[in-house]
C-alpha positions in Angstrom: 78.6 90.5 142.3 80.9 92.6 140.6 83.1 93.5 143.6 85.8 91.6 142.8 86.3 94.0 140.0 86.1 96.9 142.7 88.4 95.7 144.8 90.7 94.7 141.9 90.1 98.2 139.7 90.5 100.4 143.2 94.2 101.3 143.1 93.4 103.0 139.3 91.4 105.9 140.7 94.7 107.3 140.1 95.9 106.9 136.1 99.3 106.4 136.7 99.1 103.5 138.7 96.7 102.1 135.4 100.1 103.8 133.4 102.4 101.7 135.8 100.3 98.4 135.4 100.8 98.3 131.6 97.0 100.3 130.5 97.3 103.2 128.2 95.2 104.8 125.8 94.2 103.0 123.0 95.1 99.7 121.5 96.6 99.6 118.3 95.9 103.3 117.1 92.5 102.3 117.9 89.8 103.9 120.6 92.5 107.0 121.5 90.0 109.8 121.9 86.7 110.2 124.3 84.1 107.8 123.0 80.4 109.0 122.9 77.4 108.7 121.0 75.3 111.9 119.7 72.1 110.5 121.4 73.0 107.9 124.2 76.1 109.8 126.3 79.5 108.5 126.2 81.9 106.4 127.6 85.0 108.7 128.2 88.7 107.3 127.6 89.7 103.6 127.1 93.0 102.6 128.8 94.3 99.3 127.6 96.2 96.5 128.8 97.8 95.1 125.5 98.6 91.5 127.6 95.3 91.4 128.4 93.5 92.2 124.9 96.3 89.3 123.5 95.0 86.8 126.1 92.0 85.5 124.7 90.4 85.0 128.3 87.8 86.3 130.2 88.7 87.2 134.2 86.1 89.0 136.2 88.6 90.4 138.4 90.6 91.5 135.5 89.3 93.9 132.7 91.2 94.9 129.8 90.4 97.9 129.9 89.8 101.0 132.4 87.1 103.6 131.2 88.1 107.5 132.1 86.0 110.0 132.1 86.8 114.1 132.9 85.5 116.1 135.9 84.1 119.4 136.3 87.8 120.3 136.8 89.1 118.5 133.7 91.2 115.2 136.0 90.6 112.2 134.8 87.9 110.2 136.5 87.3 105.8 137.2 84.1 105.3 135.5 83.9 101.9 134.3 85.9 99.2 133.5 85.5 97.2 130.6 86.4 93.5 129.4 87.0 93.0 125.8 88.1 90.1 123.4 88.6 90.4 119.9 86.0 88.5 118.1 88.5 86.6 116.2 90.9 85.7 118.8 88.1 84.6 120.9 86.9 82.1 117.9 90.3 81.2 117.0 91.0 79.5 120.6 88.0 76.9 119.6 85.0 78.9 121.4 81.5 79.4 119.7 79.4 81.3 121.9 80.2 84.6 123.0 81.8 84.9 126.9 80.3 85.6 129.7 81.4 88.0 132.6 79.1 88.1 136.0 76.2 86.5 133.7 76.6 89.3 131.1 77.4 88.0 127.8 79.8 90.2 126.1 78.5 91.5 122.5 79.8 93.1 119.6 79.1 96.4 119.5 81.2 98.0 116.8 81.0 95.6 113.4 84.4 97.2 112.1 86.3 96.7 115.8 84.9 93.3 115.4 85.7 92.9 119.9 82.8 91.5 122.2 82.8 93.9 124.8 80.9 94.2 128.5 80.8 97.5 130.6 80.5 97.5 134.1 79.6 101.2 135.7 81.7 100.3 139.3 82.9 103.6 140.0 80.1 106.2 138.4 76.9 105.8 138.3 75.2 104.6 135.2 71.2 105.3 135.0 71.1 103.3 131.8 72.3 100.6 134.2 75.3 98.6 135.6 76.2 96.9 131.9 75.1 99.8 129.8 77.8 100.5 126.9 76.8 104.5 127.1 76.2 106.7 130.1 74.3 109.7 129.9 75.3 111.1 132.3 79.2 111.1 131.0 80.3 113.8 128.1 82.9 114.3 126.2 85.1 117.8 126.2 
């Protein structure tokens, strides 16, 4: 199901190809530290693709963003990768429901970043599950 993404995501096992291909950290000033949650785990690092997060679009084989996390040894780690549309932009280009990525439909999970997002655990496992927002098995330094 989601291997297209693998096979599309594998070259960024190694951030500076993600750095060559346009993703960096953050979007906007937004999302530029390690995401977690006090009670759920984390995420880890969001690289963004800014032509991407403009394009109002939802490609399987294409995520908008790249989710790093850190190892033992403090490199950054492929965890996830991670489609996102902004809410608005989404609306804007005449659509009313939500998209929908390998029969996931994306969600919003921050009110105030107002995106619909969908997470897809391809590179570390995930016991919350493939789609789970929050790992708990990823932490933040």
């Amino acid at each position: 199901m989601v291997t297209r993404s693998s096979a599309a995501t594998a070259k960024y096992h190694d951030v500076s190809a993600a750095l060559a291909d346009g993703y960096q950290l953050g979007y906007q000033g937004l999302v530029m530290g390690c995401i977690s949650n006090p009670t759920a785990g984390a995420m880890g690092y969001h690289y963004f693709n800014a032509a991407k997060m403009d394009d109002p679009t939802v490609v399987a084989g294409e995520p908008e963003v790249l989710v790093y996390h850190t190892a033992d040894d403090g490199t950054l780690v492929l965890g996830a990768v991670e489609w996102v549309v902004p809410k608005p932009r989404w609306e804007q280009a005449g659509n009313t429901e939500p998209p929908v990525v390998f029969g996931q439909t994306l969600h919003v999970l921050d009110p105030v970043l107002n995106w619909y997002i969908e997470h897809a655990w391809i590179w570390t496992h995930n016991p919350s599950g493939l789609f789970a927002d929050w790992n708990p098995e990823v932490s933040c330094p």
